[in-house]
Phi, psi and omega in degrees: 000337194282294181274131122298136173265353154221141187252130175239136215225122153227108194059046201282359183229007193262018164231055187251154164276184197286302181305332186282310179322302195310302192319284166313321163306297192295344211264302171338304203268329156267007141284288177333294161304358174261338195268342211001075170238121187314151184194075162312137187237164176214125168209158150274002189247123182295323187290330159325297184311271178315334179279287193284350162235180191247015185180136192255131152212141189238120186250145169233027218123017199096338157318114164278103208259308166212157181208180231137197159240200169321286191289331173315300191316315215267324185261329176225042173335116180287338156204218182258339173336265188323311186279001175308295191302320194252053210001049153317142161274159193208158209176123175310137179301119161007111167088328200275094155269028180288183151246140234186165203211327182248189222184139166252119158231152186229169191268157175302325183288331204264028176250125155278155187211118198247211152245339179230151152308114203245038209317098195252192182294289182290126186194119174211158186240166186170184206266149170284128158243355159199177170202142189234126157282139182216093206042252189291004192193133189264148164258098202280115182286095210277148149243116160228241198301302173220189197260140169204202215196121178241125199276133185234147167286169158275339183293321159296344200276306173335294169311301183310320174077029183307123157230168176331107174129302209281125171309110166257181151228151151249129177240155179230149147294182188249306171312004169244359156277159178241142170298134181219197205212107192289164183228343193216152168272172200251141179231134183317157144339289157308131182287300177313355196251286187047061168318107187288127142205146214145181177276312206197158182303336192269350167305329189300341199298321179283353203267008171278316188259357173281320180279320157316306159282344119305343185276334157289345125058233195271001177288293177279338198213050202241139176231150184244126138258089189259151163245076196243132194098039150055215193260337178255180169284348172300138169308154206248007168261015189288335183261141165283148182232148154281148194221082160284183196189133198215163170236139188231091160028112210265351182281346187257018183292317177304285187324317180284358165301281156318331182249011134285306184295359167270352193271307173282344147294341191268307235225081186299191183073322193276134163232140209214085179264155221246113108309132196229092178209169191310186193260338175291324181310288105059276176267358156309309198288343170295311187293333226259307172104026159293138155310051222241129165293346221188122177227102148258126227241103187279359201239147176266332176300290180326306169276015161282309231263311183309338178259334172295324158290029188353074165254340174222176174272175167349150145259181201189119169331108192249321181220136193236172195214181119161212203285169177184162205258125171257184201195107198311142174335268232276359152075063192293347189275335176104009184302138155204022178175149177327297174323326176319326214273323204263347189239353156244193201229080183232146185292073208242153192239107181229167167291189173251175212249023151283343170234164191323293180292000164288280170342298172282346171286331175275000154300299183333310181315305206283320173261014154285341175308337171281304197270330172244044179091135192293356175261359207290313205292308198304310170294348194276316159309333182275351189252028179262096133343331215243028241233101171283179204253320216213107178337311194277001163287357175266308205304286213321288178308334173312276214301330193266021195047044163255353144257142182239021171195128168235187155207134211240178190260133157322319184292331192305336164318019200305154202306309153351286168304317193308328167261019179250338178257099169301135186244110181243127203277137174277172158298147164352270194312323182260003197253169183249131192285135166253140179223148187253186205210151185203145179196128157346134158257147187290349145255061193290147162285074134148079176295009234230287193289339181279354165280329193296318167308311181301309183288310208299326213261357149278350177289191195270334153304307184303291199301001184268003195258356183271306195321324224257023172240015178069024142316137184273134184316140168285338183234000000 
């Protein structure tokens, strides 16, 4: 109990006051580290996260949604969720009345906020709704598209006359936004104003409480990880380190995990972190101008264009997958096979058709029509209840009974679910191969160790660590 070789802190500083939280925190962060004992932390306040770790992960609904370190997390926010928790503006694009996924966020301090217009790219206009003076600076609370928050000198609010009530604009340059990747739609202020983005008008009907419940959330359920001082007692300046960084696929997260610690074991000194998100997200922050060694890829279109973008070298097969119908223990519907999805009247969950598995299940759908009837996709379709962004959002309705057949990658199945979930292999012949893809990026700070990477994770060593997550063999 004196030593622990793990510490796990849940919420250790949140029933402290504001002034006391700072003290103790910096009080904290240095203990820790004089003590180097690895230490999870749960907390809901992003700056416990940033002071204090040396790796971040932001849960979302139970989910681990992206993890890094601070500033990665902070600098390429994998949606808006994430950049909400680290408190990012995060704000529909200027102008944009398309139906859409993206969104610009940007830092607080980096907003000008005038009377007159500049009509720059980023620009948006709307009511001062609140101003909190905070030493050097008042922090003004905009209503435009949505509410977000701009750090003013006082020397400006001063100059400026800024008050409560007054129509303003804000603007940003465009080298300081970042393109990001929305999970929910935004909806105005205003009701009569109502930016629509989403799949379709009747989603919009939901997107007011869809955007409420992230923002409680980012309240509630936001987690910090840290490790700190590695796994020993060593001092952690005894090795010179090295720093990579790869963006991954997020279904490739275990193997690729493992054959990191197998990788900085072999090659001491190299530390070798990860972002683990969809693959659009993914080929935004590469497009973006993320710093990165290493792009895995689940989509073949997404690494054509990255690469037709001369952003990465060659790419190369890393894994292969696929589908499969999963199905609650007691199986009230009677599933017991692909024909099945189409000739009862059960209650099914697929992806949409924006992401890999979405796609590929309505392949499937389309060439089972030749073997159960030229209508099978069409009756199979009427019987979808569901249609998620993400596989553990199908097990998750499977598992809570609001579905009663979904369908997922082999791999998603992980022993967890198995014991909530029956697994029915479709045939051969009608499933469709999911293959992930990896390729050096061409401005890797450390081209030399990510290809030495590139082989492992092509060896008879790599592929046995995907194999050993219920990977389909790569030849």
């Amino acid at each position: 109990m004196t030593r622990p070789k793990l510490l796990l802190l849940d919420e250790p500083l949140s029933a402290l006051d504001v002034s006391t939280r700072s003290y103790v925190r910096a009080e904290l962060k240095e203990l820790l580290h004089k003590l180097a004992i690895p230490t999870i932390i749960v907390t809901h306040d992003y700056e416990d996260a940033r002071v204090l770790a040396d790796r971040v992960a932001v849960m979302d609904r139970g989910l681990i949604i992206q993890s890094g370190t601070p500033k990665e997390i902070a600098q390429y926010p994998a949606n808006d969720f994430v950049a909400e928790f680290t408190g990012t503006n995060l704000t529909p694009i200027p102008g944009d009345r398309q139906e859409g996924t993206f969104a610009v966020a940007f830092d607080p301090w980096k907003v000008e906020v005038g009377y007159e217009p500049r009509a720059v790219q980023y620009e948006w206009q709307g009511k001062i709704r609140d101003m909190a003076w905070m030493g050097g600076f008042v922090r003004i609370q905009l209503d435009t598209l949505v509410h977000f928050y701009a750090d003013v000198p006082v020397e400006t609010v001063e100059k400026e006359g800024f008050k409560v009530g007054d129509h303003v604009y804000a603007r940003i340059a465009s080298e300081d936004v970042r393109l990001v990747t929305v999970s929910a739609p935004f909806q105005r202020i205003q009701a009569d104003q109502a930016l629509e983005i989403g799949t379709s008008k009747a989603s919009s009907k939901t997107s007011g409480k869809g955007w409420k419940w992230v923002i409680s959330a980012v309240m509630f359920l936001g987690i910090a990880a840290i490790a700190v001082g590695g796994l020993t007692s060593k001092p952690t300046h005894s090795v010179a380190r090295v720093s990579m960084f790869a963006l991954v696929a997020a279904n490739a997260t275990d193997p690729f995990s493992d054959l990191t610690k197998e990788f900085e074991t072999s090659h001491p000194g190299v530390n070798l972190e990860s972002t683990f998100a969809g693959t659009q997200v993914l080929r935004t922050q590469l497009e973006q101008g993320a710093k990165a060694d290493l792009f895995l890829s689940a989509d073949l279109k997404h690494i054509k264009a990255v690469e037709k973008e001369g952003l990465i070298e060659k790419f190369k097969e890393v894994s292969k997958n696929h589908e499969v119908i999963a199905i609650p223990k007691s199986n009230s519907a009677g599933i017991h096979s692909l024909e099945d999805l189409g000739q009862k009247p059960v209650k099914l969950v697929i992806g949409i058709d924006s992401v890999p598995i979405g796609r590929y299940t309505r392949q499937i759908f389309e060439k089972a029509n030749v073997t159960y009837g030229s209508d099978f996709s069409k009756q199979v379709m009427s019987h979808v209840v569901s249609l998620e962004s993400s596989t553990k959002a199908v097990l998750q309705k499977v598992t809570l009974g609001e579905a009663e057949a979904g369908v997922v990658y082999r791999t998603d199945v992980t022993p967890e679910f198995e014991k909530r979930v029956d697994i029915i292999e479709i045939p051969k012949e009608l499933n469709v191969m999911s293959t992930n893809y990896i390729a050096v990026v061409k401005k890797s700070p450390n081209p030399e160790l990510s290809r030495q990477f590139l082989e492992l994770i092509l060896s008879d060593k790599g592929q046995g660590a995907f194999l050993k997550y219920g990977y389909d063999p790569l030849k």
